[in-house]
N, C-alpha and C positions, 0 to 999 in steps of 0.2 A: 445695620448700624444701630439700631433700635435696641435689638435684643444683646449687643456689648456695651451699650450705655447702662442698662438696664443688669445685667451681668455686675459691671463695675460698681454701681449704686446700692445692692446687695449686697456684694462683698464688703463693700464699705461699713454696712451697716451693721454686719456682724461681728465687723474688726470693733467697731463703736460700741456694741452691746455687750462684746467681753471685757471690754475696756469698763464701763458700765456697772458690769456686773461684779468686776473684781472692787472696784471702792464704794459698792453698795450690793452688798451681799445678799440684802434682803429683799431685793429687786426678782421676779420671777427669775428660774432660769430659762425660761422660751427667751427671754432679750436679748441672751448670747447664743442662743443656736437656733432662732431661728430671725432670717430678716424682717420676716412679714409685723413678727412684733414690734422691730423698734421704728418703723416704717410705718404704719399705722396712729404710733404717736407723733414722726414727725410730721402728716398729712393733716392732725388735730391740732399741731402746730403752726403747722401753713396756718388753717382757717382760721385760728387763734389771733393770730397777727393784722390777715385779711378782715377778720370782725373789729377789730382794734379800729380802723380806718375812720369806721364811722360811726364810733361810741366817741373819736375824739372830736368829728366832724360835730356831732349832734352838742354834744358839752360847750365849743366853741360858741355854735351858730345859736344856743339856749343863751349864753353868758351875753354876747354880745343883741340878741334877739333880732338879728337878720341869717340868713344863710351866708357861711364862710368857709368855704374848704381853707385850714392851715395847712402849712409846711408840710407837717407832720403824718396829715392823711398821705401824702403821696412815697414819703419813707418808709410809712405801713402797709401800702400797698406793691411797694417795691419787694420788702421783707417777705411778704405772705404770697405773692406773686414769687417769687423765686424760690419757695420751699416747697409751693405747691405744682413748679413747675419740675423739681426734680423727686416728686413723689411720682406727678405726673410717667415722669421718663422711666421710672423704678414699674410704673404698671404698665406701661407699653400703650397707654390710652390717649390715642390719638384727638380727640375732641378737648380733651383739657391741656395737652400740650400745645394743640394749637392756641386758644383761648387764652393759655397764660402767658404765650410766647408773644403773641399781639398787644396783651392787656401792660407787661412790660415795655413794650416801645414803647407806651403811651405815658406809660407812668412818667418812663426816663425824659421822655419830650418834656412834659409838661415840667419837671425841672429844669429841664434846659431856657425853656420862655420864662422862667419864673426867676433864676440866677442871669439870663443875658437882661432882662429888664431892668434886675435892682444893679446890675453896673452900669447901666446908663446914667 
């Protein structure tokens, strides 16, 4: 199941990079033939988003000078958790697919107490 998920995420990504590569021509050509290239940016992508989390967590909790996780940490951690869960799937690598597929229920939880409280 693994290796057609992983299959599918490939192909995708090749479909992506010729896509890519036709409206920006100046783009290597490894983006459109090969996947590992445009897969490897979206993995710096993930982390991109995942580091996001807590550059806004820190700017908050500086502004306000207590510690506050906002809204917005857990949107970032949603975002960067699900790119890096399907880079995750694209390498077959079992410790980060677990890692991010747990680290998302939590995410999703914690909106969930956070949207059923402010309708009380």
């Amino acid at each position: 199941m693994l290796d057609v998920i992983s299959e599918i995420i490939g192909s995708t990504a090749l479909i992506a990079g010729n896509f890519l590569y036709s409206l920006f021509p100046f783009l290597p050509v490894s983006i459109s033939e090969n996947p590992a290239t445009l897969m490897v940016i979206v993995g710096f992508g993930g982390q991109l988003l995942f580091a996001m989390r807590f550059i806004i967590q820190w700017i908050k909790s500086e502004g306000e000078r207590k510690s506050v996780i906002p809204l917005a940490f857990w949107y970032f951690s949603i975002g960067g958790g699900l790119v890096l869960l399907f880079y995750a799937l694209w390498r077959k690598d079992p410790v980060i697919i677990c890692g991010q597929g747990l680290g998302l229920f939590i995410y999703a939880r914690n909106l969930y107490f956070i949207y059923r409280n402010s309708a009380r």
